[in-house]
Structures are given as structure tokens and as C-alpha cells.
C-alpha positions in Angstrom: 0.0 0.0 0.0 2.9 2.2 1.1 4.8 1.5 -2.7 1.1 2.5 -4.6 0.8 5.8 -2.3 4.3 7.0 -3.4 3.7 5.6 -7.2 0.2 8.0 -6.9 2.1 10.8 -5.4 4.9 10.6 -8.0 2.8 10.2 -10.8 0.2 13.1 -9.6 3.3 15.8 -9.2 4.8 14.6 -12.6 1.3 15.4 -14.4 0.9 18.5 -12.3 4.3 19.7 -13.6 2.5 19.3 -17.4 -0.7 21.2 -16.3 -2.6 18.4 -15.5 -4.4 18.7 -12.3 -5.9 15.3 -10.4 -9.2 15.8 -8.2 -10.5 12.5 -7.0 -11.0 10.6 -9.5 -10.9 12.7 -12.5 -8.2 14.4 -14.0 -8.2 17.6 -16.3 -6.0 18.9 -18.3 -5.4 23.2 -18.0 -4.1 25.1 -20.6 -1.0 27.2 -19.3 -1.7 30.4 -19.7 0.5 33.4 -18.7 -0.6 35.6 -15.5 -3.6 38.4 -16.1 -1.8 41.5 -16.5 -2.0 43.8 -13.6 -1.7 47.0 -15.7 -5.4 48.4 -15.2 -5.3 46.9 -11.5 -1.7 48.6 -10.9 -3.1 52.4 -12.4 -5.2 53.3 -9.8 -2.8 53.1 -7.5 -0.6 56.2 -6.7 2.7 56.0 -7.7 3.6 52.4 -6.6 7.1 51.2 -6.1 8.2 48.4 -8.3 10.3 45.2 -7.8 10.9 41.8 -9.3 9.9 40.0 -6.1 8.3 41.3 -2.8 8.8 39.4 0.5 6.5 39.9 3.0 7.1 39.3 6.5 10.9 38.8 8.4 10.7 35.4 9.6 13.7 34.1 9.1 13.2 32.0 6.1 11.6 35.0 4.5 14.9 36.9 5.6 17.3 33.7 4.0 14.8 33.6 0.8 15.6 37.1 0.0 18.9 36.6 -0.4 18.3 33.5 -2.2 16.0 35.0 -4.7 18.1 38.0 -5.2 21.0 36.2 -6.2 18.7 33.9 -8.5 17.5 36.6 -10.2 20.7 38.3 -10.8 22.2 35.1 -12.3 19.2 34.8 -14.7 18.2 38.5 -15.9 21.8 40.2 -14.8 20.2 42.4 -12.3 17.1 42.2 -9.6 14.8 44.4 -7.7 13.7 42.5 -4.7 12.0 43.8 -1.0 11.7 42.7 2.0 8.5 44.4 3.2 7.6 44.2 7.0 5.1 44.8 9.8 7.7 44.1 12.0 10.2 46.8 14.1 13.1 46.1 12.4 14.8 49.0 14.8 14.4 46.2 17.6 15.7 43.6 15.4 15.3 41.9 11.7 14.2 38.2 12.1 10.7 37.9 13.3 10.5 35.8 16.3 13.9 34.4 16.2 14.9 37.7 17.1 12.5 40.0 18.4 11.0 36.8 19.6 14.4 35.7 21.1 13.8 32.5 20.5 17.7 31.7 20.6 17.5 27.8 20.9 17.4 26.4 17.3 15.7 23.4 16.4 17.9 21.1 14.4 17.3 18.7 11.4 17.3 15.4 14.0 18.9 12.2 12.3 17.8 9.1 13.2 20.2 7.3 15.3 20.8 4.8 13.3 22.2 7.1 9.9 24.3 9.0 12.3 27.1 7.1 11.6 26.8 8.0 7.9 25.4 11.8 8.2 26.3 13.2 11.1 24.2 14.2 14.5 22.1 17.2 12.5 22.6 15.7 8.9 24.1 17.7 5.4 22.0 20.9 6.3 20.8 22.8 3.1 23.7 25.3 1.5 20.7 28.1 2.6 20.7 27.0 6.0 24.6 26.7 6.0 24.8 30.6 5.3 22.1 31.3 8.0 24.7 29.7 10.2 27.4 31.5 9.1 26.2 34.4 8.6 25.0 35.0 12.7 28.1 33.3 13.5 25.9 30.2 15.2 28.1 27.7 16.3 25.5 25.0 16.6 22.1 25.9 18.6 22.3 29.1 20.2 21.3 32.7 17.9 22.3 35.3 19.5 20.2 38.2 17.8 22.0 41.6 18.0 24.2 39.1 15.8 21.7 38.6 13.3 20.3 42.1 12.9 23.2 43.1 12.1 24.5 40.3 9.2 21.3 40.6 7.8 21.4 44.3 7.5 25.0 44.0 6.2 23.8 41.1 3.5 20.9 43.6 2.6 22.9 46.4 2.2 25.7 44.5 0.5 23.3 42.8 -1.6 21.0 45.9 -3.0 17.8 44.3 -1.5 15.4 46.9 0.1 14.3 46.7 3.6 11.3 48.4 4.5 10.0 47.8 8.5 7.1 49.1 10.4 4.9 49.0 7.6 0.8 48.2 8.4 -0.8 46.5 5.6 -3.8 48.2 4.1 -5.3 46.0 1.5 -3.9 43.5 -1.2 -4.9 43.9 -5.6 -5.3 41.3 -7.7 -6.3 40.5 -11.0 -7.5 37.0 -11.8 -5.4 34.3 -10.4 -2.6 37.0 -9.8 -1.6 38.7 -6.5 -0.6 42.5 -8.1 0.0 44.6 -5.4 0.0 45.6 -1.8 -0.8 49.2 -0.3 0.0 50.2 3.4 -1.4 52.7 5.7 2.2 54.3 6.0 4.4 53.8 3.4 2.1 53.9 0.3 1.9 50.6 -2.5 4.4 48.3 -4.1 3.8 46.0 -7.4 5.8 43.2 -8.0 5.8 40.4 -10.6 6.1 37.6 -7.7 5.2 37.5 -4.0 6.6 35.5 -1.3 4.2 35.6 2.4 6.5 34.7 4.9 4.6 35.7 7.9 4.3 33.7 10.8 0.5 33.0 10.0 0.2 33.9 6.2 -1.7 37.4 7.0 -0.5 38.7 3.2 -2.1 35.3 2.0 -5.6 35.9 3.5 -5.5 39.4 2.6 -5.0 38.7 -0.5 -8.4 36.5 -0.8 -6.3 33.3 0.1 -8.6 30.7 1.9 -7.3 29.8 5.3 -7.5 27.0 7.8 -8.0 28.7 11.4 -6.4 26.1 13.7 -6.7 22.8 13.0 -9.5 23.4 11.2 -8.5 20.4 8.7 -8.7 18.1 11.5 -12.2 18.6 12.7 -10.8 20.9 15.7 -11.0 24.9 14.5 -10.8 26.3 18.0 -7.2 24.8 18.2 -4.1 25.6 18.4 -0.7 24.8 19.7 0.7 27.0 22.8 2.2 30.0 22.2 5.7 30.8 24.3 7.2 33.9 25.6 11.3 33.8 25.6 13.0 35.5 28.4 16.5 35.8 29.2 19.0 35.5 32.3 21.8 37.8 33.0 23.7 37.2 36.1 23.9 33.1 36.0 25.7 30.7 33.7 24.7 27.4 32.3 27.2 25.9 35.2 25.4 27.9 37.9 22.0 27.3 36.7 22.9 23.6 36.9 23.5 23.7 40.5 20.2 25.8 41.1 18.5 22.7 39.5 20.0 20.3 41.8 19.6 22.1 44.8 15.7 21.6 43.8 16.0 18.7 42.8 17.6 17.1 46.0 15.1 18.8 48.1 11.8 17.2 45.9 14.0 13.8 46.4 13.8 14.4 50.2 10.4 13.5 51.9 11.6 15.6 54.8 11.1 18.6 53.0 7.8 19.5 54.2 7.8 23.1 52.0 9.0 20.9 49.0 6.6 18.4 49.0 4.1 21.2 49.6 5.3 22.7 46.4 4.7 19.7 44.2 1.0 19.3 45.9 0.3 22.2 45.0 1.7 22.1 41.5 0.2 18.7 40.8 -3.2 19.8 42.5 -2.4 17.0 44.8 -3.2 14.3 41.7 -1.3 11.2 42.5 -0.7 10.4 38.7 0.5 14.0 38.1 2.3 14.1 41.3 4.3 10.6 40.0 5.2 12.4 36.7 7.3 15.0 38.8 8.9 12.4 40.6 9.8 10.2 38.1 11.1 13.2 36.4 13.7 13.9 39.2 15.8 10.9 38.3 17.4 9.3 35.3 17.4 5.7 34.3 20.6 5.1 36.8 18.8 6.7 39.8 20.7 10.0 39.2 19.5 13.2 39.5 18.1 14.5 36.2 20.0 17.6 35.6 20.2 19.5 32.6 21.6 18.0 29.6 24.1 19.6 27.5 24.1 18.0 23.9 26.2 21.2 22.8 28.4 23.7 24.5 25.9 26.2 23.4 22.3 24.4 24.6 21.2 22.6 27.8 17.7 20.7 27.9 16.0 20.9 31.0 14.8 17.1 31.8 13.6 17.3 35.5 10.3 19.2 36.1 12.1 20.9 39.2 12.2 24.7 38.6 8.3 23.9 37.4 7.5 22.3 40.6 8.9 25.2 42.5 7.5 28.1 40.8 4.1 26.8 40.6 4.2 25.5 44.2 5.1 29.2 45.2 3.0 31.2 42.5 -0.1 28.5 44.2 -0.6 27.5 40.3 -1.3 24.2 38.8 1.3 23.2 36.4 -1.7 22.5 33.7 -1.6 24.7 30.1 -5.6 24.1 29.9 -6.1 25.2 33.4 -3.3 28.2 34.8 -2.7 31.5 33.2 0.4 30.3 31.8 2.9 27.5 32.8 6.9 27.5 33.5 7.7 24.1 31.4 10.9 22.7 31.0 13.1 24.6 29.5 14.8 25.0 26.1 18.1 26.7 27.2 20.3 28.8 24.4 23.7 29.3 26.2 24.9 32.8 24.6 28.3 34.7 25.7 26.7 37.0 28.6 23.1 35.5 29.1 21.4 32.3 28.8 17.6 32.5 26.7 15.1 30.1 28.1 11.7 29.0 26.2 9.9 27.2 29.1 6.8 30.1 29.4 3.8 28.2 28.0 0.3 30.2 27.3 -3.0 28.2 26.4 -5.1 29.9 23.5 -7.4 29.1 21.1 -7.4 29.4 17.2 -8.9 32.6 16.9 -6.5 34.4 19.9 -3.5 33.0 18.1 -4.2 34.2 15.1 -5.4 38.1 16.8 -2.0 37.9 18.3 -0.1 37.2 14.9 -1.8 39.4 12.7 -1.3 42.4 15.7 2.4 42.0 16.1 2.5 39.4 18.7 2.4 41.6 21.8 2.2 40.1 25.1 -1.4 40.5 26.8 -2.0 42.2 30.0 -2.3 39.3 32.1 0.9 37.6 30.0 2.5 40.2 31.5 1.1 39.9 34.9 2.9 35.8 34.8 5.9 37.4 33.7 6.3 39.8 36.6 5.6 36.4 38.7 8.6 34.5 36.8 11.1 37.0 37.1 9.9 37.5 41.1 10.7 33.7 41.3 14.1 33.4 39.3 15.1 36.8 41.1 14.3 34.4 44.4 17.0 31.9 43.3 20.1 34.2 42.7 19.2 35.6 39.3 20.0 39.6 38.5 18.2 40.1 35.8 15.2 39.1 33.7 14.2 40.2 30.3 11.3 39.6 28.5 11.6 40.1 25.0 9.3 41.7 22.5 7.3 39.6 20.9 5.5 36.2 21.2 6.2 33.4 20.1 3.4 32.1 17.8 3.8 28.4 16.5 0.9 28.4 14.6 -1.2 30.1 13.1 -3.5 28.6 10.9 -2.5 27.2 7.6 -3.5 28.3 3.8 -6.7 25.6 3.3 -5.4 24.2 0.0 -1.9 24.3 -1.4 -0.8 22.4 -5.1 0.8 19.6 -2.8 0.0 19.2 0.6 3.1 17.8 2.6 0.3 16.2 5.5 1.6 14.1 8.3 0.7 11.0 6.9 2.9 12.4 3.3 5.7 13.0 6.4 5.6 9.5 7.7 6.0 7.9 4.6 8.9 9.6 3.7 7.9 12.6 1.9 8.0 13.4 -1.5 9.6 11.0 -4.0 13.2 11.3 -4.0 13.6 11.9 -7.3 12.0 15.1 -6.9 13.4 16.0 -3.5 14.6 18.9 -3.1 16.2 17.7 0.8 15.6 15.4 3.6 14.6 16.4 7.3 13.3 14.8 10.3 11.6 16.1 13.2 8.7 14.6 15.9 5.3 15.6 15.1 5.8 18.3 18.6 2.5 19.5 19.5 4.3 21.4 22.0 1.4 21.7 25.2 -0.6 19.2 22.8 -4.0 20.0 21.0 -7.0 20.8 22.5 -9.6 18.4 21.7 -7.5 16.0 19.5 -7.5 13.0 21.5 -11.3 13.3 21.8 -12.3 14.0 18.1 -9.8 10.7 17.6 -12.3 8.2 19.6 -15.5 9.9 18.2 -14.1 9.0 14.8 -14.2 5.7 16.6 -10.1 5.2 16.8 -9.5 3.3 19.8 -5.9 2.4 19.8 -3.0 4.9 18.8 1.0 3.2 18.4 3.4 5.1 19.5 4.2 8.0 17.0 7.4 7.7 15.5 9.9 10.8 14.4 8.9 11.3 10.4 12.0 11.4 8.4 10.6 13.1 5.5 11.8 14.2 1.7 10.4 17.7 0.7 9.6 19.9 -2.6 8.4 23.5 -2.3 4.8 23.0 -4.0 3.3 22.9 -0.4 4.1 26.7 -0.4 2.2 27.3 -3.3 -1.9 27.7 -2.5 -4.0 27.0 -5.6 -5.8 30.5 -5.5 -2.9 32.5 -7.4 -0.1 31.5 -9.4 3.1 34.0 -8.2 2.7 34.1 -4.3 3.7 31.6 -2.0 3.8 30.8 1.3 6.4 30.3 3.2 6.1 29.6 7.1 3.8 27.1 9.2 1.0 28.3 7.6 2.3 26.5 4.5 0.2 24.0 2.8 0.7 21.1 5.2 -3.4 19.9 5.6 -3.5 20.4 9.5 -1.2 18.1 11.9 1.8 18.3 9.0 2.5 22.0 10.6 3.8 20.3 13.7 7.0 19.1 12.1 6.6 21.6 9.0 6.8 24.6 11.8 10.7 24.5 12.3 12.5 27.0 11.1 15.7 24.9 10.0 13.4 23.1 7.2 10.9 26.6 6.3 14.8 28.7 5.5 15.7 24.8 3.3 12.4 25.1 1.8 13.2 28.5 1.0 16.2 27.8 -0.9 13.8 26.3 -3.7 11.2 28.3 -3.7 13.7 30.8 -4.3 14.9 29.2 -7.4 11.3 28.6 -8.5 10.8 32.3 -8.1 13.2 33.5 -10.2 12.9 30.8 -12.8 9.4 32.0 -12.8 10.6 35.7 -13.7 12.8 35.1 -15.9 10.9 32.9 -18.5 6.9 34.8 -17.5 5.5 31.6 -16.1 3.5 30.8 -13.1 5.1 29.3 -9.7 2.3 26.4 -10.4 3.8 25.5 -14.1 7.6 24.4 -12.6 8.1 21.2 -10.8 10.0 19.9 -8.0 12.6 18.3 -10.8 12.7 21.3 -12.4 14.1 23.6 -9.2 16.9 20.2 -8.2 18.2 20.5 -11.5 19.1 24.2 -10.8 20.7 24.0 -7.2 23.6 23.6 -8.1 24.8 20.4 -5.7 23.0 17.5 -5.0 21.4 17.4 -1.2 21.8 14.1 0.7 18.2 12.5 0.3 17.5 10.0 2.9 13.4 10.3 3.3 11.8 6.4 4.9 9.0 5.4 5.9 8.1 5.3 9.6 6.3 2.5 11.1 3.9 4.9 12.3 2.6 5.6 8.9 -0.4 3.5 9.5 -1.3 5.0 12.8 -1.0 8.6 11.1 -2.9 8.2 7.9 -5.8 6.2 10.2 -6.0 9.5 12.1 -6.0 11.9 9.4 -7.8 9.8 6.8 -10.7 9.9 9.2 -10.7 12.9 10.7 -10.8 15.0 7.4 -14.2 13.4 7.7 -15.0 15.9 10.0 -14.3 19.3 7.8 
């Protein structure tokens, strides 16, 4: 069954790349025909600025794809005109919420164990991502971004690309199954022959008439959403001294004689004797020892023990529930930097619609988000700390995701290795990390009568660009976890590491699609590899979780 889906999947991009589109069980063939012209749409606007390629939205990938496209461009047409157009205060920072999120700790492309041997702990990343790293001077995990503002402004300036922050979008033109323009309150309108949305939640997409999924709409559930975290970061202890905080805490949860401890983690657990055994078990490793922090790299520490959780929400007298407390410390992500050490551990529950309020509005931290914070730093000040600070924006996972792209890259796609490797553009493997989990999921999974869920398996996944592309218009893309990735997909698809690889094609795609006048739909996945210029390491497999995915998925689309 597994050899006939990929034969299907292969043989359905192949006759999309010829303008044949499958639905069902019927297939069509559409005449290629070259985008509407803008030019009557365009002359009502007031003296528009044009480029080759707009990028909306400073999201890292967005940032990477710039460059990317830029280069492409000037390779093909022996110049380029390219923006990088952005809500976003780029005087605090260029980079969305890697930067003025802080979100310092980088997830990595993760290997399976057993190709390590052959590829390396975090794999051949793509040549894009390569510069990324490079370029902010990353030695493995930990962004530090003052760095990054200030490469990427030196790229952009080096590079002619136009940066143009603290913009607020106004309204999107289009013409037919073309995106034309977009006009801002501030900063008047721009045209552009191609258009890249790489916002967090694809706001220039649904602006521009783009259908969108609200949560996890796809799945039956859209009220979801995953949990959005606010980064902070600690001046005044080191990774070595935060260690020994940690196991301070956790000797005291280990002795019974503690009275205040063990009042902590009743408190915490809301005196639940299953929840109460999860913060015990947590205190120890498989050999008994204390579970401190684990360093995989010189510049990151995961927090394993639930120790600094127990404490804070034993003192705040919170429950350490997402569903149920204002917010939750969790354990923590840690980015080790020179002078300070960035933690994302500061969990908030909201629904579909708050998430995507937040996103579109800047991600700004709510009053009573602020009111936890003010708790937090109380509580780390308690424990030796100096210094707190919170940074500027949210961090969003997910936003919702564009309803229907030319090639959805779904879970179930994911656990079955992607897309075929002949037309694989990279390989990358993550765990389907519903970070806080999704409200509602495990419900809507028994009412579709699912009794019996197998542990779920890291996908190790090929991917293309074509999930970027939503069917609506045929020279914007999206770029982002809102990308096409029909619902529980985003959970893997989210990570910045693959979006900026992703990127790298799409960039090639864009240009190819300037140079010659044809529409991002009309070029393939082959048709981008053949123009990378090296050959990526393609390693895609199927899990043995496939089955347990697709079950889910297959039956919950019922339910749209």
C-alpha cells in the first residue's frame, strides 16, 4: 500500500508539472496560460514602487529567501529588484520571532540514530541554511540576535535588497489568479511580478483572498491551536550555575523531609497522584541519578527534571496545567549565549482565533501575560538571578494554515517519507511536537471511533516547495507554518531549520518563474533540483507509524 501511495504521489506531481491537475478521480487537463496582466489593477494606485519580487514578513526564512531570490535573479536577468517588506520593528531587530522573539534555541534537522554514523548528528543541512549559520556566527544551537540584525542588515545592504519595516498593511490587488500589489497605511503601494508571504500565519495570504484553515480546522478541531511561548532571558547566571540551582531543587523534591518541598509539588500537581508521580519520576534518570540539565552542545542545555516547574508553581499556588493556569513554567529550552542564557519554558493556552489576533497584531504580550511574567522574574530573582528580560514579541507556532496548497506535505505524506526522492529537493526529520498538545485531538480521535493509537514515530521526510504554493494565485507563496501542510503536518513543518531549506527552492522557483513569464504552479520539483547547483543528501523512509497517522488523518478529514 505504502509502494502504490508514493507511485500515486509521483505520478500526480509529474502530471501537475505538465498542467494536468488530479481531483479525485478525474483528471483535467489546463491550458497554461500566462498571469492576467496587472496593468489596469496597478493604475489606480498612486505612484507604486516596483520590484521583481516582494517578501512579505521577516521570519527568518523570508529573511534567507531574500537573499536567495536575489541572487537567483541576478544570475538569470543580470540584475534584480527585490523587498523585503515588514510589519515588524526592524529597529528592535530583523528576524521575526527568532529575534524580536528571542527565541535563541534552534531546532535542528534530527537524524535518526541509526544514519548517524553516515550523516552526522544534524545531517548535510541545506547550503541556505549553512549561510544562515554562518552568517549570525551560530556555532551550533544558540542565535544570539543583535548578531543577526546586524549580518542581515549587512547582506541587505551589500546585496541591494530593500528593507522596508514598520509597515501596516492596508489591502492586497489582484487581477484573476494573480496577486498585483499591496498598499499600506504608512508607506504607500508596491507592485511586483512575484510574491513571497512569509509571515508567521500567512496574513499577506488571506489578505489577499487566500482561503485559510483557522487552527486545526482540517482536522475537525478549528478552535485549536498549539501553545504560544514567551522567551526570556537571564543575566547574572551561567549554564554551570543554573545547573547547580537545579539540583539544589531537585535534592530537596527527592527528600520526603522537605515539608515546604513536598508542599510545592502538591500544589503544583493539584495533589493528583498520577501527576504528582510524573514530577517524581522526572527527578531521576534511568541510573537513579538526579536528572539535571543535559548539554548536547556547549551552546544548549535541555532541561529534563520538572524541578524549577514544581517550584514556581508550588510558590505562585498554580497548577502546572496549560488548559487550566494562566500560563505555565515548562521545562526549559536553554540557548547558552556569551553573557546571558535564553530560556523558552513560558507556556500560554489559546485558542485558534486568539493565536491568530496575536499574529496578525504584532504578537504583543497581553496584559495578564504580562502579569505571569512579573511572577517568573519574582521567582528566578528568588533563586540568585539579576536580571530578567522579556523580549518583544511572542512566540506564535501556529497560526493557521492556507486551506489548500498544489501539494500538501500532511503528516501522513511526512511518515511515509515525503516526496519521491527523485523530486526531492532535501531530507529532514523532526517529531510531530505538538508542544502543550492539541485541545480536543484525542477526543475527536475516539468519536471518529479510533481506539488504539501506536506510539508515534519521528517522520523522516523528503520535501519539494509545492506545499508553499496555495491553488488561489499562481506567483505568491507561502512560506512559514502556515504552508500548505493539511492540519497536523505544521507540527513538524513549523521548524525553522526546514521553512529557511524550503526557501532555498522556492527561491529558485521564483526566479525561474521571472525570468521565463510563467507561473510558480507551471515548474516542478525536478525542475528547481536540477538548478541548485549540488545535489542534497536525500535520505526520506517510511516510519512505522505511517499507519497510525494516515488512520488518524484519513478519518478525521471526515470531520471538515
Amino acid at each position: 500500500m505504502k509502494n502504490l501511495h508514493k507511485l500515486t504521489s509521483s505520478l500526480i506531481c509529474s502530471l501537475a508539472s505538465l498542467g494536468i491537475l488530479v481531483s479525485g478521480n478525474w483528471i483535467k487537463v489546463v491550458a497554461e496560460t500566462k498571469n492576467p496582466d496587472c496593468s489596469e489593477a496597478n493604475a489606480e494606485l498612486d505612484n507604486p514602487q516596483a520590484y521583481d519580487v516582494i517578501i512579505f514578513g521577516d521570519e527568518i526564512p523570508g529573511v534567507m529567501t531574500a537573499i536567495k531570490v536575489n541572487r537567483e535573479l541576478d544570475k538569470r536577468n543580470g540584475k534584480a529588484k527585490v523587498a523585503l517588506i515588514t510589519e515588524g520593528d526592524t529597529k528592535r531587530g530583523i528576524g521575526g520571532h527568532l529575534v524580536r522573539g528571542g527565541l535563541a534555541y534552534l531546532d535542528r534537522n534530527q537524524v535518526p540514530r541509526d544514519l548517524r554514523g553516515e550523516l552526522g548528528t544534524f545531517g548535510a543541512s541545506s547550503q541556505l541554511y549553512q549561510e544562515f549559520i554562518d552568517l549570525t556566527d551560530t556555532e551550533t544551537i544558540a542565535l544570539d540576535r543583535f548578531k543577526a540584525t546586524e549580518a542581515f542588515e549587512n547582506t541587505f545592504k551589500k546585496e541591494n535588497i530593500d528593507l522596508i519595516g514598520n509597515v501596516k498593511l492596508q489591502s492586497v490587488t489582484t487581477s484573476g489568479a494573480s496577486v498585483c500589489a499591496l498598499t499600506t497605511v504608512n508607506n504607500g503601494s508596491f507592485t511586483a511580478q512575484q510574491f513571497i508571504d512569509a509571515t508567521q500565519g500567512g496574513k499577506f495570504a488571506e489578505m489577499s483572498g487566500v482561503e485559510m484553515s483557522l487552527g486545526f480546522a482540517q482536522l475537525g478541531l478549528p478552535d485549536s491551536s498549539l501553545s504560544i511561548g514567551w522567551v526570556f532571558e537571564i543575566y547574572g547566571k551561567d549554564i554551570e550555575q543554573l545547573k547547580q540551582t537545579e539540583a539544589t531543587l531537585i535534592k530537596r523534591f527527592l527528600d520526603k523531609s522537605d515539608r515546604q518541598a513536598q508542599d510545592w509539588l502538591a500544589v503544583a500537581s493539584g495533589n493528583n497522584p498520577e501527576k504528582l508521580a510524573d514530577f517524581q519520576r522526572s527527578f531521576t534518570d534511568a541510573h537513579d541519578r538526579p536528572a539535571i540539565m543535559y548539554q548536547a552542545t556547549p551552546d544548549s542545555a535541555d532541561v529534563r527534571a520538572l524541578a524549577f516547574s514544581g517550584a514556581y508553581h508550588g510558590k505562585t499556588n498554580t497548577l502546572f496545567n496549560l488548559r487550566q493556569s494562566p500560563g505555565i513554567l515548562d521545562r526549559a529550552n536553554i540557548a547558552v549565549l556569551d553573557n546571558r542564557l535564553s530560556l523558552n519554558a513560558l507556556l500560554f493556552d489559546v485558542n485558534a482565533t486568539e493565536a491568530r489576533e496575536l499574529s496578525n497584531n504584532g504578537a504583543k504580550p497581553t496584559p495578564d501575560m504580562m502579569k505571569i511574567a512579573e511572577e517568573v522574574t519574582a521567582f528566578y530573582q528568588s533563586l540568585g538571578v539579576q536580571r530578567l528580560e522579556f523580549m518583544d514579541e511572542l512566540y506564535i507556532r501556529t497560526a493557521g494554515q492556507i486551506a489548500k496548497s498544489m501539494d500538501d506535505l500532511t503528516a501522513t505524506k511526512m511518515s511515509d517519507g515525503g516526496v519521491p526522492a527523485a523530486e526531492a529537493l532535501g531530507t529532514f526529520s523532526y517529531h510531530l511536537d505538538a508542544r502543550g498538545g492539541i485541545a480536543g485531538l484525542e477526543e475527536k480521535v475516539i468519536e471518529a471511533g479510533i481506539h488504539e493509537i501506536r506510539s508515534v514515530l519521528m517522520p523522516t521526510f523528503n520535501y519539494g516547495f509545492r506545499h508553499t504554493l496555495p491553488v488561489e494565485y499562481k506567483n505568491l507563496a507561502v512560506l512559514s507554518p502556515a504552508s500548505g501542510f493539511g492540519g497536523l503536518g505544521t507540527t513538524a513543518g513549523r521548524i525553522v531549520e526546514f521553512n529557511v531549506s524550503v526557501g532555498e527552492g522556492l527561491a529558485i522557483a521564483t526566479a525561474i518563474a521571472n525570468a521565463e513569464k510563467r507561473t510558480l504552479h507551471s515548474i516542478s520539483n525536478q525542475e528547481v533540483k536540477q538548478a541548485l547547483g549540488y545535489t542534497p543528501k536525500i535520505y526520506g523512509k517510511a516510519s512505522s507509524s505511517w499507519f497510525d497517522i494516515f488512520t488518524v488523518e484519513k478519518n478525521l478529514r471526515r470531520f471538515r
